[in-house]
Every structure is written in C-alpha cells, then in structure tokens.
C-alpha positions, 0 to 999 in steps of 0.5 A: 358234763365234762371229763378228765383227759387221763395220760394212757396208763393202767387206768385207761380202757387200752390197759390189758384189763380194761373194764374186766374184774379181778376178784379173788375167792377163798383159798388155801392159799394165805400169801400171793407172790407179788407177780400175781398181785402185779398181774391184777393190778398192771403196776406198782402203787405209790403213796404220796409224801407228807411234804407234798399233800399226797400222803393219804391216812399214814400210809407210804411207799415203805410201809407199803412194802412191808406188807408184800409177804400178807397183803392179800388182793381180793377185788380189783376194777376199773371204775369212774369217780365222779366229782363236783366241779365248782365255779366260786361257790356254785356247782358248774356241773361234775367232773368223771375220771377213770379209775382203778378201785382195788381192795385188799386184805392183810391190812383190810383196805380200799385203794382208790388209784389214778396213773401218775399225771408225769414223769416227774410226779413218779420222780417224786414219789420214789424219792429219786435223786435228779441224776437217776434216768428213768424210762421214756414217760410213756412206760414210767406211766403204765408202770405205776398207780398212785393211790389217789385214796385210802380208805379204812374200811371200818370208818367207811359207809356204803350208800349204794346206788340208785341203779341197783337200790331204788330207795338209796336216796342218799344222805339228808340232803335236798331233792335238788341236789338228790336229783343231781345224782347219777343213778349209777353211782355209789359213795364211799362216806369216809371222816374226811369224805364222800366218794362218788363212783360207777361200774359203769364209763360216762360213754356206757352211762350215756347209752344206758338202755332202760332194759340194760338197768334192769335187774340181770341187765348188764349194766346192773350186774356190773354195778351190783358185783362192785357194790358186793365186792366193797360191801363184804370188805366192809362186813369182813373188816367189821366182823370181828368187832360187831356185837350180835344182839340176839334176834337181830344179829346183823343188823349192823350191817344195814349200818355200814352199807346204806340204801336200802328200806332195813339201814333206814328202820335201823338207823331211825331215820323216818324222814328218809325212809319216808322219802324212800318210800316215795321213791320206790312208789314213783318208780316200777309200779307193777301192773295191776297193782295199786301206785300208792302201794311199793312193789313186793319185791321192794317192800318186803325184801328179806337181809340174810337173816330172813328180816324185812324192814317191817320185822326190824321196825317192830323189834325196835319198837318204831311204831311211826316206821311201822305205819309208813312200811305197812301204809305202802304195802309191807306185809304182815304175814312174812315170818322169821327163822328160827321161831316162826315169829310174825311182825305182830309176834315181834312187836309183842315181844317188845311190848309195843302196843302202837305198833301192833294196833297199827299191824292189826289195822293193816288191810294190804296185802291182808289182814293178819292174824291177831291169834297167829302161832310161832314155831311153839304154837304161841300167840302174839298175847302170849308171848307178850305176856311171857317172854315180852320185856322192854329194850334195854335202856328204855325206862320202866313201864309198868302199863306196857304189857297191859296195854300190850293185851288191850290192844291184841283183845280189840281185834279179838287176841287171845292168851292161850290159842285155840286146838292145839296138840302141844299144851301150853303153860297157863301165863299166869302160872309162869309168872308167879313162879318168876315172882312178877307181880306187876304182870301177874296183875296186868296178866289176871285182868286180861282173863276171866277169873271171877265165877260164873265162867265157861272157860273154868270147865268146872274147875276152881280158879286156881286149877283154871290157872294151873296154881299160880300161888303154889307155882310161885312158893315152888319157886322158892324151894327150888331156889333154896335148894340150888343155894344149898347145892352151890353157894354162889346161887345166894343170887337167885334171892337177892331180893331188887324190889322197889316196894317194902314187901318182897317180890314173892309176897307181892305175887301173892298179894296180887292172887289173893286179891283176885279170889285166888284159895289160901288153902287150897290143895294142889289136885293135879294137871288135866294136861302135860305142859312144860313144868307140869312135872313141878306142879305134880310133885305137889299133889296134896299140898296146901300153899303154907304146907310148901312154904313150910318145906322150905322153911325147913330146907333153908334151916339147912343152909345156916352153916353155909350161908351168909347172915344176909341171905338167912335173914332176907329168906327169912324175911320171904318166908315170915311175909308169905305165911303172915299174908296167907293167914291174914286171908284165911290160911290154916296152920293146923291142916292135915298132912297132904295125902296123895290123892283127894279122898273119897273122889268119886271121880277125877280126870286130872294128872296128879302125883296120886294117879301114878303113884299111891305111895309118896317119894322116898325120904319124904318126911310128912311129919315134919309138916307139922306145922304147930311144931315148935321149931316149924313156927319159929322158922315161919316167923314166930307164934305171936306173929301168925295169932296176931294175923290170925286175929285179923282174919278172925274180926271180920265176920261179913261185907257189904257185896259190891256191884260184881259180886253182887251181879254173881251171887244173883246169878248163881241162886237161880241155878238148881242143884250142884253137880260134881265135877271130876276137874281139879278144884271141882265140887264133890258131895264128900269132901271140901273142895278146897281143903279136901277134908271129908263131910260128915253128918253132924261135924263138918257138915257140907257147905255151899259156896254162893258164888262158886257153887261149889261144896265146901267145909265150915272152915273154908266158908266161915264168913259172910257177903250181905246183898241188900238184907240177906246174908250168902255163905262164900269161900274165903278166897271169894270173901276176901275178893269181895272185900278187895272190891268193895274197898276199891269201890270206896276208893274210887268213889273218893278219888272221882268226888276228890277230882271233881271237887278239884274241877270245881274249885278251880271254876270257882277260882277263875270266876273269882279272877274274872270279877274285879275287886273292891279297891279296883272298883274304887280307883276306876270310879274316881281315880279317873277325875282326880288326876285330871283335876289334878294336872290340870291346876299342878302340872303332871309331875305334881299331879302324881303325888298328889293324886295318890295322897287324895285317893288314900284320904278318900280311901280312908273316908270310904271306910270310915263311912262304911264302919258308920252305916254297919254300926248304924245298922247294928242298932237298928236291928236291936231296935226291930228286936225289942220292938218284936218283943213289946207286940208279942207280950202285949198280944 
C-alpha cells in the first residue's frame, strides 16, 4: 500500500504535537484567545478559493476570521486518511496521508486539514499580490493548514471502526470490498462523501499486535478517544434538533453514529444486522461458550439509556429483528430504567404478538418469564391490555391485542400476577371507564366470566371485574363535571367512534353481552387499588341509578355549553338507558342505600363500612327517576316503555351448548351457601338489586346458573334445556340469548361457505367437461377441412368449411327437434295404452 510523501508541516510526526490529542473539557471559560487556539493547532487554517476548486461548503479565509472571538476548539489530532487509488476503473489499492483532524464549536464543525503542498499554493490562498516576499518555504509550511474538508456535523454520519465495534460491517456494500476495510478506520459519511480515517499511522497498523487491539489496548484506547470525540461533535451538533420520543429517547443517536447492533435495530436494516451478526459470532468467541451464539458482551451491550438492541427491536415491533438477536444469544431477562420493563414488557406495550411468542420461545441464556413484573408489579398481559396501543402511523388493528393475550396465554401468561402486595385494577374495569370496547371485548375473552368459576371466590361477576359497567357510567359524570368546571374540557365528549352508537353504548353493549347485571348495585372493594376510591363513592348504586346523576349534572351545563355537546351527551345518556332497559333494567329501584341490607356478613370495602350517612349535599330524591324532568333528560317515557316492551316479550330461550354445560353443572350442587363477597349470595336479600325477601312477596329465587338468591324481578325469565325449563338471572338470560343467536350465526356463516366451496367445485367440474358445440366441430370439423383444401385450395376451404358446419349445425338440430317430438307421442301413445289394459282388467 502506498503512501503519501507530506513536505514537513504541522501534519507530520516532527510537529511539536505529534500523535498526542488536544482536547478541550468544559469550561467557564466561553472564548479562547487565539494564542491558545494556535497552540493546539501549530498553524493558521486556510480555505480554498472557488476559482481554484479548493473552497469547501462556503467557507473562507474571511469568514473564518470572523469567528476568532467564539469559535471554541474542542478536539485536535493528528490522524491518517486513507484513500482509494484507482487505475481506469479498477482499484489498484489505497493511498494513506497524514492529517490533522480538528473539530470546533461556535460554529459546530469538523476540519479535516493537510500542510500546504508549496510555497505558491500558500500564495494562493491569501491572495497575495506576486511582489509580496514570504518566508523560506520551509517555515511558510509549518505556518499554515489548508482545510482539505469541512464538514457539517448535522449532515454527517459516523460508522465506527471494526477495531473498536466488531459489528461495523459498513455500509451495503459487497463482502469483498467489506473485506478490503482496514479494521482501524472509521468513515466520516457526509452528502458528497465517505472519509475513511484511523488514530492510528500505517507504520503503527502494520505492527498492531492482537493484544494492542484489545479493548484497554493502546491501539484501542486511541481509536476509541477519536471516535468519541467526533461522536459527541455529532450528539452536541444534534442535540437541539433531535426530538426525544418518550421510552426511546436517544435513539437518534445510534442514527448519526453507526456500527454497533442498536443503529442497526433502528435504522431497520435486517440484512445488515444479519451480517453483523456473523461477524461478531466469527470473531472472539469466548471459551466455553457456544459459536453459534455472540459473546454477551456484544449482544447485549446497553446505549446510555440502559437499552440493548433487543429492547429497541421490540419497541418498534421488528419481530424478524427480534428472531436474529435472540437466535444469537440476546438475553431476554435484561430490563430497562425507570419502569423495570423486560423485552416482553416492551413487545407488549406495542402490542406485537410475533415478537413476543418469539421472546417466549428463547432458550438461551434462559427461559424468561411469561408473568414477569415491571417496577408496578404488572405482567406483560397487563400491560398490554392496559397501556398497549399501536406505533403512531401504523393502521388500526382491532385484533392486535387479542392476539397479543393469546400469545402470552400459550406459554402460561396471565392478566393479573399472582401474591402481590400492591393490588392491581382489574383491566377490565380501566377500560371501560376509558370507554374502549374493542379491547373490553378481546380483554373479557381472555378471562373466565362464565359460572362455575373458582377465580369468582364467591363473588358476582361484576364484582369479579370491579364493575366495569359502573366504571364506564363514572366516567361520564366526571366528565361532565370537568366540562362544567372548564368549558374548554367539551373535548372529553367528543365523540370520534366509527360505528352509529357511541363508545360509551358500545362499552355496554360488549358487557351485557357477556352476562354482565343491568341492576346491579355496586357492593364495595375486597381491596385498595388505584380508582378504588371512585368505585366506593357509589356504593348502593345501580348502573341507570348513576346515569341518572349525570343526566341531572348535564342539565346543569345548558347555559355554558354549546347546542352540539348538549345534544351529543344527550344522545350518550338516551342510547345507555335505552340498552340497559332493553337487557332488564328497572327504572322504579329504590333509592341507593348505603350499605346492603339485612347483610349478615361482608368482607368487602364500601362507602357503608366507613360511613353510615351519605355525603353532604347529596340529593337522594332527585334519583327518582319516574320524575317527569329525570325521563325527559333520559330520553323520553315513550322511548324507555317502548325498550321495556322488548325486554318484557321475550319469556325464555332455547339453552345453548355453554349454557347448557353450566346449568348441568350447577344442579348437581346441594344447597347454596352465603357469601360475604360482593355480589355474593344472601338468604335475606337479592343479590343483584339488594331488595329484601319476604314470605309471600318477593319470595327468594334462585339462579340456575349463578347459584345465587335472587328477586322474582331480577330472574323473570326462562332457559329451556331439552324439556325442562331453569329460573336464571337477567344478565345470564340474556347471555344465553347472546350465544344462542351466535350459534344460529355461525351455523349460517359455516353452511354458507361450504355451500360456496361446493359451488365452486361444481363450476371447475363443469369447466373440465367440454361442451356440445365442442363436441361437435371435434367430430366432423376435422374432415370438412381436409375435404375441403384439398379440392379448393386453403383460402377457399375456409369460407367454405364454415358455411357447411353452420348448414350441418342447423341439420343437427332440426334432427334433434324430430326425435324429441317423435318421443313425445310415443310417450302419449304408452299412456293410453296404460290406460285401455287397466279398464279392461
């Protein structure tokens, strides 16, 4: 390889400074004087002229000067650039010149510079009349630095070296020209183009010792100082214009400086993170450890932020990332600060299901832990559910988070962790009170809410969930309220659903098909959580009993609000009572009382087992709700009597294979027991709508399925199984209805595609068997038109061939007309002949 013979200058190994770095720290100190700047540098810069192809991105000799009083020099060191030497349009090999590298803030910039190559190029570039005498050449050279490059640090990349980063495999280009790279060099990428320089001299390359390379080697400590010293020009240059992006909030850097496995992730590059991949598998193995797999040291290094390149695969959901970095070894069980979130924790939050059955399918260094805790003790499942949503930009996926909980659920995942000291917010119970329906419903599949289930400890499956339907009426109180507080909150009840009924109906909807109470009264908490207090507040309270409430509270806003936000929270509140009427919902319940009656025990937290009296100012009459003004604000007494007709026709339903299956299971139990949870069975009072038993009215009931006591109001209808008829609650009843109309649907949908499958088989048959008219011109086409060329000739033959198969066409089917009419009286004929031997007989 050869190399440039520089005339002595500052850029040569005789300077005062030689190979040693001058670098800069903080200081108080804002302006250098331009003795110490000279100090460093051992010369004046000079910049090119346009004129002579020297002038480098605007800068010159003058504008240069203008910034002696802020300029600030940060680093400055004695480097090699390498260059490619071409013959025609072959590399021949590479050319190595020394240089000075020196960056700068005040401007923020990078200066590549060379000594002057004469006497007269100095001349040159001051601009200096031919009569001016100059120095002995000798020391015009020491005096001067021409700034061979400059560059921008906010349009340059660094792609550091090989020496220093094992996985900087460069740019896309070819393994043989990758090959040709010399380990210690970095590149400078700028728009116009790639500087290739080393810490290190040709001489010193040539001697590197494999111990020298190691990392603390020398060889390795002065590449490393050069690559951070251009590295925090880039981040410092940078810093004010990156835009943090909240749990990834620099990565921008791994953009600007490129090599190691993170730039890779990030820029989306599989096909170099592949290769970089192999590279660090193929190099330093570490003893005793597999070769397929990267040393830990590699894999696994953390940026500043504590990030592995695993942790920014899963936040951009790189599932085929995801696979290379844990093929080769990546760990799984490294979190990040502050949240304590794993890369399962991380894959979830972006509701990335490929990624995490690829995480959970890891083997090395271990298995990790389908149920392991963030710094809030919440699983990957839960946080999916709760705080997972979908990258900005990507289209919406309705199924994501369902396939999200699958996933989790096939290496044994679960929503809520298991003996914890801090209690957790059932997920279903957050999003309602977010009104999310899509994910209540992916969210609801995903857990047991269908009786027999352990996991109710006695509860009803509202209280199981914490009351989701209460949760998500809550919600629109407070919003209501917080519009009253502040006009400009009319934001919270803007309504953006796709679908005609609004988010807070659709949420529920999705409960109530799901065999959630539409009369239930809140009982209480059998623990604190974060919005326990919410909940509490409500103790006694049946859903339309709150919706209610904020009917009234929005009758308040009549004078503040505009005609648009009164008519869309009357349209929520009209839709939610009509639903909860149309699925059993009574408008004539009692007042809430603040504690359920005749309880004989209780081992839940309610508003009743702190305080026996309600809040003050507390206006229990107005909840009234056959008041004439509390119907108009729900929507009208023609609307609710026409819901209620709905509910009132249906009388039973035929019980689906589910429901069936519970009911079955539940008769063979013996008696039922009370419980003390909320929602729980009690001999003296419904456990739905709390209302007491008595001997003749309102006799005790029992629900088939929840095996709990009941009211005749709150198990008015039926559930047939075979011949015999059950007594179920409404919200079971209508449950059941739900699934028996799903199997009907199903049912239809499976019969309607294989009819599909079938006709299409048919078609293809058809399309296989060749038609009549095929059949025909096969038969006799074949010796018309040799008949015919050879007496007429070709061109003839053609005209002729088609007059005669039309006139042999029309024969056919006059022939065909004659035989079917021929056949016709010979049928009348067997007839009568029928007839004439039966009347003889």
């Amino acid at each position: 390889k050869g190399q440039d013979e520089a005339p002595a200058g500052p850029c040569t190994e005789s300077s005062a400074e030689g190979d040693e770095s001058f670098v800069l720290v903080e200081s108080k100190r804002q302006i250098f004087s331009r003795d110490e700047e000279m100090k460093a540098i051992g010369a004046e810069i000079l910049f090119g002229k346009l004129d002579d192809g020297l002038r480098v991105d605007d800068w010159t000799n003058l504008r240069w000067m203008s910034t002696s009083g802020e300029r600030q020099l940060r680093f400055c060191k004695v480097v090699t650039r390498t260059k490619e030497s071409r013959k025609g349009l072959f590399r021949s090999g590479e050319q190595c010149a020394r240089r000075k590298l020196a960056i700068y803030e005040n401007p923020d910039l990078i200066l590549l510079l060379r000594s002057p190559t004469s006497k007269s190029e100095v001349r040159n570039l001051l601009d200096l009349p031919d009569g001016v005498a100059l120095d002995d050449e000798k020391n015009i050279l020491k005096s001067f630095l021409v700034a061979e490059s400059v560059i921008d640090p906010l349009t340059c990349i660094l792609r550091l070296s090989q020496l220093t980063t094992i996985t900087s495999v460069g740019s896309n280009v070819s393994d043989e020209k990758e090959g040709q790279r010399r380990p210690s060099c970095l590149e400078l990428v700028t728009p116009t183009e790639t500087i290739s320089l080393s810490a290190l001299s040709p001489e010193q390359e040539r001697a590197l010792s494999k111990k020298q390379a190691l990392p603390g080697g020398p060889a390795f400590l002065q590449i490393a100082s050069l690559e951070n010293a251009i590295a925090n020009a880039l981040y410092h240059a940078h810093g004010s214009h990156a835009e943090p992006d909240g749990i990834a909030d620099v990565a921008w850097k791994h953009q600007v400086v490129q090599g190691t496995l993170h730039s890779f992730v990030i820029s989306g590059n599989n096909a170099m993170l592949e290769r970089a991949i192999k590279a660090a598998v193929s190099v330093d193995p570490s003893s005793g450890e597999s070769t397929v797999h990267v040393p830990s040291r590699i894999i696994d290094a953390q940026d500043e932020s504590g990030r592995t390149a695993l942790h920014y695969a899963c936040l951009r959901r790189a599932s085929h990332a995801v696979s290379l970095l844990t093929q080769a070894g990546a760990s799984c069980s490294i979190p990040i600060h502050p949240g304590g979130f794993f890369p399962v924790h991380l894959s979830a939050l972006v509701r990335d299901d490929r990624s995490l059955s690829v995480i959970l399918s890891a083997t090395h260094p271990c298995r990790p832990d389908p149920n392991e805790l963030d710094a809030l003790n919440r699983t990957p499942a839960y946080l999916a559910a709760v705080e997972g949503k979908l990258p900005m930009g990507m289209e919406h996926d309705t199924d994501s988070l369902g396939r999200c909980l699958s996933a989790l659920e096939a290496w044994g995942g679960q929503l809520l962790p298991n003996n914890i000291l801090i209690a957790l917010r059932n997920p279903v119970s957050i999003l309602a009170s977010r009104w999310a329906h899509q994910e209540v419903a992916a969210v609801i599949l995903h857990n047991q809410f269908r009786y027999p289930a352990a996991s109710f400890e006695g509860m009803s499956v509202g209280a199981s969930f914490q009351y989701p339907i209460h949760a998500a009426l809550i919600t629109l109180r407070k919003r209501i309220q917080m519009i009253r507080e502040n006009i400009e909150n009319e934001y919270l009840l803007t309504d953006d659903n796709d679908s005609p009924e609004s988010a807070l109906v659709g949420t529920i909807r999705v409960l109530l098909e799901h065999g959630f109470e539409a009369n239930e009264r809140l009982e209480g908490v059998t623990e604190y959580f974060e919005g326990a207090s919410d909940l509490i507040e409500y103790t006694g309270y049946a859903p339309i009993q709150i919706l209610a409430v904020a009917a009234l509270d929005a009758g308040s806003l009549k004078d503040v609000a505009t005609t648009e936000l009164m008519q869309s929270i009357a349209q929520m509140v009209a839709g939610s009572v009509e639903l909860l009427v149309r699925c059993g919902a009574r408008i004539t319940l009692d007042l809430p009382p603040a504690i359920r009656p005749r309880r004989t025990a209780s081992s839940c937290i309610s508003k009743g087992s702190n305080i026996n009296t309600w809040a003050e100012g507390e206006d229990h009459e107005s909840l009234k709700i056959d008041r004439t003004t509390l119907v108009l604000l729900l929507g009208g007494e023609a609307r609710l009597v026409r819901a209620k007709d709905q509910w009132s026709q249906i009388k039973s339903v035929e019980a689906p294979g589910r429901t069936a299956m519970s009911i079955q299971i539940q008769a063979s139990k013996g008696s039922i027991e009370d419980s003390p949870a909320p929602g729980g069975s009690d001999e003296l009072s419904c456990a739905i709508c709390w209302k007491e038993f008595g001997a003749i009215m309102n006799r005790r009931q029992k629900c088939s399925i929840s095996m709990r006591y009941v009211c005749d109001e709150c198990s008015g209808k039926r559930i047939v199984v075979g011949k015999q008829e059950y007594r179920v609650s409404d919200g079971q009843f209508y449950l059941a209805r739900v699934d028996a109309t799903r199997q009907v649907t199903d049912a239809a949908a499976h019969q309607k595609a294989r009819a599909a499958i079938r006709a299409e088989e048919v078609r293809a048959a058809r399309e296989a068997i060749p038609s009549e008219d095929d059949n025909r011109e096969s038969l006799f086409g074949s010796m018309l038109d040799k008949a015919a060329t050879l007496v007429l000739g070709e061109e003839d033959a053609a005209d002729l061939t088609g007059r005669q198969v039309d006139g042999l066409g029309s024969q056919m089917n006059q022939t065909r007309d004659a035989l079917n009419e021929r056949g016709e009286k010979l049928n009348s004929l067997g007839e009568k002949t029928s007839a004439l031997a039966d009347s003889s007989a």
